[in-house]
C-alpha positions, 0 to 999 in steps of 0.5 A, a space after each residue: 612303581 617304586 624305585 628299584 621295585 618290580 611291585 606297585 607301591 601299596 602291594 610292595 609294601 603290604 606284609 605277607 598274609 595282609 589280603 587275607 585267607 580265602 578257603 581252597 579245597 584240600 584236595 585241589 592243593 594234593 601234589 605228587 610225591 617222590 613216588 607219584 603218589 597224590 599227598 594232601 599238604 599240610 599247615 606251613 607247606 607252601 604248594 605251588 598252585 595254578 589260579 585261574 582269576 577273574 579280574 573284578 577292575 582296573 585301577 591304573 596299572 594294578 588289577 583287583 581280582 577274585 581267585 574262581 579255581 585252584 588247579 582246575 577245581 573251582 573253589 565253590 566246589 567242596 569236596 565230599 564228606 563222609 558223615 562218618 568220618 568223625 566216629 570212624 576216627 573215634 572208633 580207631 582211636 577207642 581200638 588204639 588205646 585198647 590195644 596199647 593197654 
């Protein structure tokens, strides 16, 4: 341990981010708001969230894992997709702008 430091040296040290990004199914990230009601975040949120991990191996006193779910959902898992998402959303926007003319 480094002194003065609860981290183990090359951890302490590392900048935020440097392990890099791993894909979490949005809707394992939904929290409740003021009124209960589930809100998806957005970029810049910082949700706090329940791993559960798997360890892969030991290295002294530091442990190298790999994330397997997120909130109970399993981060293989994907959401379901609406393959129409994409013109439904066009169509709003095409109405939008017809209105707003």
């Amino acid at each position: 341990m480094s002194e003065g430091s609860e981290m183990p040296p090359n951890v302490a040290t590392m900048p935020v981010g440097a392990m890099g990004d791993f894909p979490v199914p949005l809707s394992s990230l939904a929290q409740p708001d003021d009124n209960e009601a589930m809100q998806t975040p957005a970029v810049g949120d910082e949700p706090e969230v329940l791993v559960r991990l798997k360890i892969n191996r030991i290295e002294g006193e530091q442990a190298f894992v790999t994330p397997l779910a997120v909130n109970g959902k399993e981060l293989g898992e994907k959401s379901p997709v609406n393959p129409n998402a994409a013109d439904e959303q066009e169509g709003s926007d095409l109405r939008a702008m017809a209105l707003n003319v």
